[in-house]
N, C-alpha and C positions, 0 to 999 in steps of 0.2 A: 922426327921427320914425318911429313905426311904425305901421302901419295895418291893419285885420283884413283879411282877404285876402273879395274879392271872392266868394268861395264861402262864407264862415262861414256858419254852420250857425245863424239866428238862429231861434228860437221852432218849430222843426220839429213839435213832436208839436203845436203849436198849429193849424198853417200844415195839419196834417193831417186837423183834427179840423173836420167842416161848422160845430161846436155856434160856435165862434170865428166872428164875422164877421172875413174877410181883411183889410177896409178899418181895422179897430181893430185887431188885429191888428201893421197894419203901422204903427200909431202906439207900438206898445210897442217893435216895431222900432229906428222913430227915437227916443226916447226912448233909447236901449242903445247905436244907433251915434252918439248926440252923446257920451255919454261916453266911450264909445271913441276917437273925435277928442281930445276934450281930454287922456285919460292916455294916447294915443299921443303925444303932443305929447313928453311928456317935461321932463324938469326941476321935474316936482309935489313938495311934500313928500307924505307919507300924507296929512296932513291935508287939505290940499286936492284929493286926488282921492277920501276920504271925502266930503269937502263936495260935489263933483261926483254920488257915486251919490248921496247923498243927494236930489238934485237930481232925479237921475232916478227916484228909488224916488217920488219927491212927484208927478213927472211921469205914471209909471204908477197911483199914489192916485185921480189924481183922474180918471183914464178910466173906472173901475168904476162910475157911476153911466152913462155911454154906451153899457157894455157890457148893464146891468141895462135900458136901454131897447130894447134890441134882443136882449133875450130870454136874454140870457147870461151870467157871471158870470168873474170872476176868481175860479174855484174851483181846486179840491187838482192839478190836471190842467197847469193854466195856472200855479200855483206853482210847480210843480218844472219845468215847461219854462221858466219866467223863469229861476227860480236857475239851474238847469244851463245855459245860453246868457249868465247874470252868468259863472259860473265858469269855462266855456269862453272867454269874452272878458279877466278877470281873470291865467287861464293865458297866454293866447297874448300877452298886454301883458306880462306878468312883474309883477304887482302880486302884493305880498306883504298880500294883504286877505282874509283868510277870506270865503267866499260870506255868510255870516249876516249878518256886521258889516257887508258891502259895502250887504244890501239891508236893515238897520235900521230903516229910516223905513216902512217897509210897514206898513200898515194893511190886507191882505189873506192 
């Protein structure tokens, strides 16, 4: 099993920004280190740790209406510190999944 090391670096330029509530924030978090667990786990095919982000891209979908009540938005800012923190975790598991395909299901 492999696991992201206790320092990764998850949603930084987010976690930076006041415009992010931290509390939602760290729901995009969770969202990123469940699948981390499971394709650290080992022994997925591709297809089933697609079906996993996919899981979590639906997970992160449907927070944007929480974010829009507290003033904020899953905009261009908060896209590329997801992707870059999918890609950064994608890396360090050794999954062979382009960032794009990984986060597919995105509706933001």
């Amino acid at each position: 099993m492999k696991k992201l090391p206790d320092n990764f670096p998850f949603l930084q330029d987010m976690y930076a920004d006041s415009y992010f509530p931290k509390d939602l924030v760290d729901k995009l978090r969770d969202a990123i280190q469940e699948a981390a667990l499971f394709i650290g786990q080992g022994g997925h095919s591709l297809d089933a740790v697609q079906s996993q982000l996919d899981l979590m891209t639906e997970k992160i979908n449907d927070l944007q209406a929480e974010f829009e009540d507290r003033g904020s938005e899953i905009e261009t800012a908060a896209r590329d510190s997801i992707g870059t923190t999918v890609e950064a975790m994608l890396s360090f598991l050794e999954v062979d999944i382009d960032t794009e395909e990984a986060i597919r299901a995105r509706d933001w």
